[in-house]
N, C-alpha and C positions, 0 to 999 in steps of 0.2 A: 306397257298396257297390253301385253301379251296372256298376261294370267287372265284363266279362267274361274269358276266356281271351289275349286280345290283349292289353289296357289291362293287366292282371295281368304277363302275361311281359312287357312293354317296361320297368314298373314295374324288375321285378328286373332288369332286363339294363342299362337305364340308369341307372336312380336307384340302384341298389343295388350294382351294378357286382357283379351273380354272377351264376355260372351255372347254370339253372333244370335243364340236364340231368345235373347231376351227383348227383343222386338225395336232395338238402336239401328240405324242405317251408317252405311261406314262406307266415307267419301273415299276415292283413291285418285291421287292426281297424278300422271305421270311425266316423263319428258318433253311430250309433243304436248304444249301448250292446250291445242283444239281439242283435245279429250280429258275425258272425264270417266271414272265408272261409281255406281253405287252400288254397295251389297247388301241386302235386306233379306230376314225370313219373316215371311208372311203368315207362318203358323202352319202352314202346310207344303214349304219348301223353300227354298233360296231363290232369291231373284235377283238377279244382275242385268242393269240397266246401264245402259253405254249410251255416252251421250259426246258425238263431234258438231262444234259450231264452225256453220259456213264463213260466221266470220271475228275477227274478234279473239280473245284468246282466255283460259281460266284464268286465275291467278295462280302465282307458282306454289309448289310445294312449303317452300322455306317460308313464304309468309301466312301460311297457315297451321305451320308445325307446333307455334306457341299458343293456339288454339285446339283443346282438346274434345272439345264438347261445343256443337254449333244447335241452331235452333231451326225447326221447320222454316222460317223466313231467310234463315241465312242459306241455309242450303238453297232454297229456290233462287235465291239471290244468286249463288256462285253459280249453277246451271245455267243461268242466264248467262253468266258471264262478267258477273261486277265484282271487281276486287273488295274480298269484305275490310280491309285495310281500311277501305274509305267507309264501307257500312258501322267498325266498330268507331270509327273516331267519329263520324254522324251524331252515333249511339251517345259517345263519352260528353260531346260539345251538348247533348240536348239534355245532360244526367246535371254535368256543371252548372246550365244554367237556373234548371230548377233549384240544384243548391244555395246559388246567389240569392233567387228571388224569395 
């Protein structure tokens, strides 16, 4: 959780193969649980927004890695702090039932 605004955009421009100014926000979770960063441009520059919880922890990396694409709820979600493991299966158990009914 050491990269800045540089290390961040290369991040998504190389390893991720997108691109940062098309107005997508890009989660980074790193080793120490209590952080978080977001990298967004705003149309008139990069903004990186850090975010440590007093208490509590993110969810880890590895269970969000088969998650490519999150939704403005999810992300508020993980900033909070709720592992979306349990947000998508919520999601799947309220999808099934409508299928049943």
């Amino acid at each position: 959780m050491r990269s800045g605004f540089s290390r961040l955009q290369a991040l998504v421009s190389e390893k991720m193969k997108e691109n940062l100014f098309q107005g997508n926000l890009f989660l980074f979770l790193g080793k120490n649980p209590r952080r978080a960063k977001v990298l967004l441009f705003d149309g008139s520059g990069l903004v990186l927004v850090i975010k440590r919880l007093d208490q509590g922890s993110f969810m880890r990396v590895e269970e969000l890695c088969e998650t490519k694409e999150i939704g403005v709820d999810e992300l508020e979600r993980i900033l909070d702090g709720v592992n979306l493991r349990v947000v998508f299966a919520a999601a799947k158990a309220k999808r099934d039932s409508k299928d049943v009914a």
